[in-house]
C-alpha positions as CSV (number, residue, x, y, z in Angstrom):
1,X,-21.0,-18.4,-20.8
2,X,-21.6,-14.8,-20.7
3,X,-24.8,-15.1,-22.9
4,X,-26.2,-17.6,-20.8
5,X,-25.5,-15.9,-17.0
6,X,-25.6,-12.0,-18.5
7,X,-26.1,-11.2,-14.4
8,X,-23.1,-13.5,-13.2
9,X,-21.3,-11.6,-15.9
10,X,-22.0,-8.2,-14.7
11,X,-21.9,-9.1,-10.8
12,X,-17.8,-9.9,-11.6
13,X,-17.2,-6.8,-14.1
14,X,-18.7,-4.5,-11.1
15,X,-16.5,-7.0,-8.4
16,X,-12.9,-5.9,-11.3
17,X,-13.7,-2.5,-11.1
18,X,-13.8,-2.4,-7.7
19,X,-10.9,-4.7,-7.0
20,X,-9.1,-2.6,-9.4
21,X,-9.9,0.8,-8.7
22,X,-8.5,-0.1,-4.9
23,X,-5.2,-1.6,-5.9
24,X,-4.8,1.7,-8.1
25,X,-5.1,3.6,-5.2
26,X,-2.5,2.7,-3.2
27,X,0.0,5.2,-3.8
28,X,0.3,9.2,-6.0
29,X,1.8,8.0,-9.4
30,X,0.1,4.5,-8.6
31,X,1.1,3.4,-12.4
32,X,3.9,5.6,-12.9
33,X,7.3,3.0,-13.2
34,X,9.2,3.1,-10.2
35,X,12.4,5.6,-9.7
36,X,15.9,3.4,-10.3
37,X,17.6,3.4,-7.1
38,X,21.3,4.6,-7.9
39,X,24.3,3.9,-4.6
40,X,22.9,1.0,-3.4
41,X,25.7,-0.8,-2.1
42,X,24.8,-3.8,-4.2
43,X,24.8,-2.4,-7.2
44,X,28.5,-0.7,-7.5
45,X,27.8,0.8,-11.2
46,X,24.1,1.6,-12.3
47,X,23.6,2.1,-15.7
48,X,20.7,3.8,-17.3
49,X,19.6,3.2,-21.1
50,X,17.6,5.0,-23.2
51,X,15.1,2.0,-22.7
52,X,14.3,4.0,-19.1
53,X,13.8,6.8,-20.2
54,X,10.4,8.7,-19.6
55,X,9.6,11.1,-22.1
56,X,7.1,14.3,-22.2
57,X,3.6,13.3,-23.5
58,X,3.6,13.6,-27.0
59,X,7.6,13.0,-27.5
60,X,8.8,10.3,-30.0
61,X,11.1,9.3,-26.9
62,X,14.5,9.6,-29.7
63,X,16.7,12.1,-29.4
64,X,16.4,15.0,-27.0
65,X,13.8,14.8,-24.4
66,X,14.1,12.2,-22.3
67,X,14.9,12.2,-18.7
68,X,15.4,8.7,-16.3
69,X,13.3,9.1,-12.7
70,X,15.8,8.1,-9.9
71,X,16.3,7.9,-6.3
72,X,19.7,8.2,-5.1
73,X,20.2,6.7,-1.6
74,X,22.7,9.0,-0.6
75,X,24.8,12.4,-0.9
76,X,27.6,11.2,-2.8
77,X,30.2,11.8,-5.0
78,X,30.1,9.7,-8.9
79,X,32.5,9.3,-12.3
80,X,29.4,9.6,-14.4
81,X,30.2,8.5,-18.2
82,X,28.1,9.4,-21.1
83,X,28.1,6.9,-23.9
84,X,26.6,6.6,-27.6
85,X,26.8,3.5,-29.9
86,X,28.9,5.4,-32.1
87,X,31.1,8.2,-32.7
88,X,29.0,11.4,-33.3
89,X,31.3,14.1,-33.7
90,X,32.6,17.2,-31.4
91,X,29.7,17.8,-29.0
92,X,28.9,20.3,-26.2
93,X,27.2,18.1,-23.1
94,X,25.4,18.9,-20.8
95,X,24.6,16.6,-17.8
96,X,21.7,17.4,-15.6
97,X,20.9,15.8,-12.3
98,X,18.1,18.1,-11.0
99,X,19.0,21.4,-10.6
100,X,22.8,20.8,-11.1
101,X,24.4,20.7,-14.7
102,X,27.8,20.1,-15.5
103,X,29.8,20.3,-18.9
104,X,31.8,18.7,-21.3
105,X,32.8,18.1,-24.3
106,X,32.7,14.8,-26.6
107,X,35.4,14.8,-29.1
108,X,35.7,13.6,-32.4
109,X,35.5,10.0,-32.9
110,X,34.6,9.2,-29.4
111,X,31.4,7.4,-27.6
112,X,31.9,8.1,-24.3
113,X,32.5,11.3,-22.3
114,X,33.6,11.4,-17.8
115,X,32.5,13.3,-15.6
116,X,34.3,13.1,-13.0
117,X,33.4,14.4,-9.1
118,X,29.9,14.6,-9.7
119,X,28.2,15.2,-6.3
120,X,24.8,14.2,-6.1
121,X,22.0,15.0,-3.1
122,X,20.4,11.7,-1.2
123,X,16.7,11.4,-2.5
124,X,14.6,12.3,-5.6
125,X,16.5,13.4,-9.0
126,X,15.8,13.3,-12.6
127,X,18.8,12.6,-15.2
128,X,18.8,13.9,-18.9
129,X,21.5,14.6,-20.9
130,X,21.5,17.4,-23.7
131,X,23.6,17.3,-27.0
132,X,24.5,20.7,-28.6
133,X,24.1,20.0,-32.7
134,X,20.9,18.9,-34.8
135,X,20.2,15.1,-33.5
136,X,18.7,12.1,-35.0
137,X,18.2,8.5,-33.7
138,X,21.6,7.1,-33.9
139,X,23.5,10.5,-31.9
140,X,21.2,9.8,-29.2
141,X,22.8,8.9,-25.5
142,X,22.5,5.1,-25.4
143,X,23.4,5.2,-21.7
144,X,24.8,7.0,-18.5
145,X,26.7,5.0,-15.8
146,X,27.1,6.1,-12.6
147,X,29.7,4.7,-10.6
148,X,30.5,5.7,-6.6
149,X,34.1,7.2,-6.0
């Protein structure tokens, strides 16, 4: 059909590139994936996976690295747990939720390590988590779980 009507065909590739470059305008980060809302009353324990993560251009996106965009609806206090698929020996953790980082350590044979208390600011936040030790794919964080106390 294109070969036939070359002008029909260009009229609605110039019509898409407007159309598109309009709805692309609509906000900043217009194709950026949106922030995950965390203390929504709905939604008692948010979990993020390493499946949200955003990593740094050029990143692999295993291992250290990543950080998960979030919103959080309110100043509150969390248990945040820190969990991996398997055991991966005594570890040093960090936990970073913007500028505030809090400690701990993951002991031997254990997947998951509390925090407990965590208090958060209402709005805006990235999450990462850092692992003391050399990593590889299977020591990285498979999820954090916040849950409201």
């Amino acid at each position: 059909l294109a070969d036939e009507k070359p002008e029909q065909e260009e009229k609605m590739k110039q019509e898409y590139k407007a159309w598109f470059a309009d709805v692309g305008s609509t906000r900043e980060e217009n194709y950026a994936p949106p922030r995950i809302v965390i203390g929504d009353r709905s939604e008692p324990v948010s979990d993020l996976s390493i499946q949200d993560w955003r990593v740094p251009n050029g990143a692999q996106g295993w291992g250290e690295g990543g950080t998960w965009k979030v919103t959080f609806t309110g100043e509150d206090t969390y248990s945040v747990a820190v969990r991996w698929s398997e055991p991966i020996g005594a570890r040093d953790v960090d936990l970073r939720i913007g500028e505030q980082v809090v400690s701990g350590t993951l002991g031997e044979g254990e997947t998951e390590l509390l925090f407990s208390d965590v208090k958060v600011e209402k709005g805006d936040s990235d999450v990462s988590v850092a692992v003391s030790g050399k990593l590889n794919r299977e020591s990285t964080v498979r999820f954090v779980s916040f849950r409201k106390n």
